[in-house]
TIPAVEX-718694 format. One line per 5 residues: number of its first residue (from 0); for each residue y negated, z, x of N, C-alpha, C. Coordinates in Angstrom, 3 decimals, decimal comma. Example, Ala and Ser with C-alpha at 12.3 -4.5 7.8 and 13.67 -1.06 7.14 Angstrom:
2
0	5,690 7,800 13,190 4,500 7,800 12,300 3,300 7,800 13,200 | 2,250 7,080 12,850 1,060 7,140 13,670 -0,030 7,870 12,900
END
This chain:
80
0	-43,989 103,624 85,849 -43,728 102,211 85,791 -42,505 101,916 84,915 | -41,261 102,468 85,239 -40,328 102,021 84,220 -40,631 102,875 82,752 | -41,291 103,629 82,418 -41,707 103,960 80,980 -42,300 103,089 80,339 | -42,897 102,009 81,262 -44,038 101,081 80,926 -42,748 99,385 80,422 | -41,534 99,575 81,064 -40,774 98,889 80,795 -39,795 98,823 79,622
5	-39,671 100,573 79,393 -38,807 100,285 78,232 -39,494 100,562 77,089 | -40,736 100,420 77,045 -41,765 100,495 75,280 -41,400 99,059 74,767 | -41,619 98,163 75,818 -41,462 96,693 75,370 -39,965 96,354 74,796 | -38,970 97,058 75,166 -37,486 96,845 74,686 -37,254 97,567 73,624 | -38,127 98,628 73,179 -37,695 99,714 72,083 -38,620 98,822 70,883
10	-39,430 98,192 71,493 -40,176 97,380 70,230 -39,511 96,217 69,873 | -38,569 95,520 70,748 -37,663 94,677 69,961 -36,078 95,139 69,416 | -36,223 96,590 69,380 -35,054 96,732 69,003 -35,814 97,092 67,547 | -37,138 98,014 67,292 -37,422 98,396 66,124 -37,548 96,770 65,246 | -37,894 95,518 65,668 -38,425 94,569 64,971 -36,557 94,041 63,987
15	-35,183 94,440 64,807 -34,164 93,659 64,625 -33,815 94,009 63,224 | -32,910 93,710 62,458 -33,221 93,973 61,144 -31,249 94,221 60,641 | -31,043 94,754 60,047 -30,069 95,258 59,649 -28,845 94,170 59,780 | -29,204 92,492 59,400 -28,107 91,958 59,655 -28,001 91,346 60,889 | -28,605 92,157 61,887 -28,216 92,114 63,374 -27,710 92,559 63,979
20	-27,603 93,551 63,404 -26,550 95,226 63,566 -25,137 94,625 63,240 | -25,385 94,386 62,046 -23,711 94,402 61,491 -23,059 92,609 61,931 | -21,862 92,789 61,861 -21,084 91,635 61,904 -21,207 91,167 60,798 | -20,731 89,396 60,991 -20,960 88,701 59,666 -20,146 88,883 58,412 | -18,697 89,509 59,274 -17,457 89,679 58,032 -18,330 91,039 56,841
25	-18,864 92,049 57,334 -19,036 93,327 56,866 -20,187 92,761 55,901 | -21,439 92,095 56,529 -22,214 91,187 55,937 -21,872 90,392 54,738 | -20,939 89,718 54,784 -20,122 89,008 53,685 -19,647 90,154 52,544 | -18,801 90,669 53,219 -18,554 92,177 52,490 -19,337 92,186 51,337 | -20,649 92,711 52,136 -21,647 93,554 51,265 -22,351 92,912 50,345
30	-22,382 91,511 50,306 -23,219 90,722 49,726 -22,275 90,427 48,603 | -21,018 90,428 48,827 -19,976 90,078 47,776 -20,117 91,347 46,453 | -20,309 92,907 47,232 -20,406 93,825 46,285 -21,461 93,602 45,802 | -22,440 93,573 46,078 -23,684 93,365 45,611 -23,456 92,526 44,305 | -22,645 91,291 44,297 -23,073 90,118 43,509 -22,269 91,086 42,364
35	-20,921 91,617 42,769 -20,425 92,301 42,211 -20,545 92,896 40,956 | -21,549 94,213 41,671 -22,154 95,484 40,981 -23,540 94,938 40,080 | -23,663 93,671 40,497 -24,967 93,075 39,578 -24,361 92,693 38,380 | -23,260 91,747 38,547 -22,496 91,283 37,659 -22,089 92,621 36,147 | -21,296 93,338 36,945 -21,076 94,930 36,121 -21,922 95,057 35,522
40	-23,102 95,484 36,320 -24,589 95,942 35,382 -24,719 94,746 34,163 | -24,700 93,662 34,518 -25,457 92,812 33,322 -24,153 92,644 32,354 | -22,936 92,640 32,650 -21,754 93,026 31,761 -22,066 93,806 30,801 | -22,305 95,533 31,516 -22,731 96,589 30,604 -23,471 96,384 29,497 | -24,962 95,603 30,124 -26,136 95,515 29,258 -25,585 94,615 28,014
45	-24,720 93,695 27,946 -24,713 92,938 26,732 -23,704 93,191 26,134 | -22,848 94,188 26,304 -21,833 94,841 25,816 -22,995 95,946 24,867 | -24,088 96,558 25,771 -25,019 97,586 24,587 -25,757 96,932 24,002 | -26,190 96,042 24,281 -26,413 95,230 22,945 -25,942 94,410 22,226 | -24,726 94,343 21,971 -23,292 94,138 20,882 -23,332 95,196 20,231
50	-23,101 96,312 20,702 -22,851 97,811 20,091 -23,936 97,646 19,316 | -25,005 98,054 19,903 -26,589 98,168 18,794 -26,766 97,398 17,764 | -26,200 96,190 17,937 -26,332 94,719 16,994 -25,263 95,692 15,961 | -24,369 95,985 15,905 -23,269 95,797 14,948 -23,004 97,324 14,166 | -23,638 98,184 15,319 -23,950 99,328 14,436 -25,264 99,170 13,853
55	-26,366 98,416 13,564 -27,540 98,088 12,773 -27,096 97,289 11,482 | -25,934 96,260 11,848 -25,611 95,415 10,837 -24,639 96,895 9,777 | -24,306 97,658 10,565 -22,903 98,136 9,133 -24,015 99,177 9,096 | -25,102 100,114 9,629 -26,088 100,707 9,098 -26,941 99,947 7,730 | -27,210 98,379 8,058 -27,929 98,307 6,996 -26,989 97,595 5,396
60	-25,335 97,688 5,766 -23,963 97,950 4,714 -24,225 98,720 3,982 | -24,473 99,572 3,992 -24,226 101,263 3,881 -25,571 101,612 3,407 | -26,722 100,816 3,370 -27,682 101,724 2,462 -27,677 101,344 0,913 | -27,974 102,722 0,479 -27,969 102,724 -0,718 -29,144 102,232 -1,793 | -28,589 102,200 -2,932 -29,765 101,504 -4,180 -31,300 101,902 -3,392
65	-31,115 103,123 -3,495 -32,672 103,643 -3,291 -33,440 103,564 -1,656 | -32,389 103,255 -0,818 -32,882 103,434 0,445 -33,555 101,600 0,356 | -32,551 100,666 -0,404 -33,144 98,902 -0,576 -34,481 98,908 -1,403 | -34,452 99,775 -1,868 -35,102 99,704 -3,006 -36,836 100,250 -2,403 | -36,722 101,191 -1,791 -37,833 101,662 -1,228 -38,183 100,767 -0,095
70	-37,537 99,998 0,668 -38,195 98,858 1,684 -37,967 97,634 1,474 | -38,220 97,867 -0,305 -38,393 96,461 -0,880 -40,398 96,735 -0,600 | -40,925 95,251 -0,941 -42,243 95,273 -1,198 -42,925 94,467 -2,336 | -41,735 94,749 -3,287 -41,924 94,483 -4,747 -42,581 95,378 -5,258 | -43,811 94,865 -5,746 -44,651 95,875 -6,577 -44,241 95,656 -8,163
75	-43,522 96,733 -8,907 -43,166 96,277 -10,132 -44,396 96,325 -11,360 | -45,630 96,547 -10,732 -47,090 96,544 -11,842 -47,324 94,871 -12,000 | -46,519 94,356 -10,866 -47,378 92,781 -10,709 -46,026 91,925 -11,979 | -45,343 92,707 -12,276 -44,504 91,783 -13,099 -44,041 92,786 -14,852 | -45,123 93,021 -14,736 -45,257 93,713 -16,377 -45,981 93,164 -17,212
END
């Protein structure tokens, strides 16, 4: 009989959900890092694509006669 009592209490403890556990301060906490570490991440990301942008721009400085010259799509037969 009391086995039959505590299935019903172990099933509302499995249903409770993590911010039932914790206090609201720790809660706050965590949600603050969160916004945090999201923030960081998307910091990072447009910081690497600054980098990529500006090493493409002084990559395409730096090519030479023949490297412009070959991804031209000037056909020089059409102007003879």
């Amino acid at each position: 009989m009391q086995k039959r009592k505590q299935q019903p209490e172990m099933q509302n403890n499995d249903k409770m959900t993590l911010m039932d556990h914790l206090n609201a301060d720790l809660f706050a906490q965590l949600k603050a890092k969160k916004k945090e570490l999201e923030a960081e991440q998307q910091r990072k990301k447009e910081e690497e694509e600054a980098r990529k942008r500006e090493e493409k721009r002084r990559r395409e400085e730096q090519k030479t006669f023949e490297e412009l010259f070959n991804e031209s799509n000037l056909d020089w037969r059409k102007f003879k």
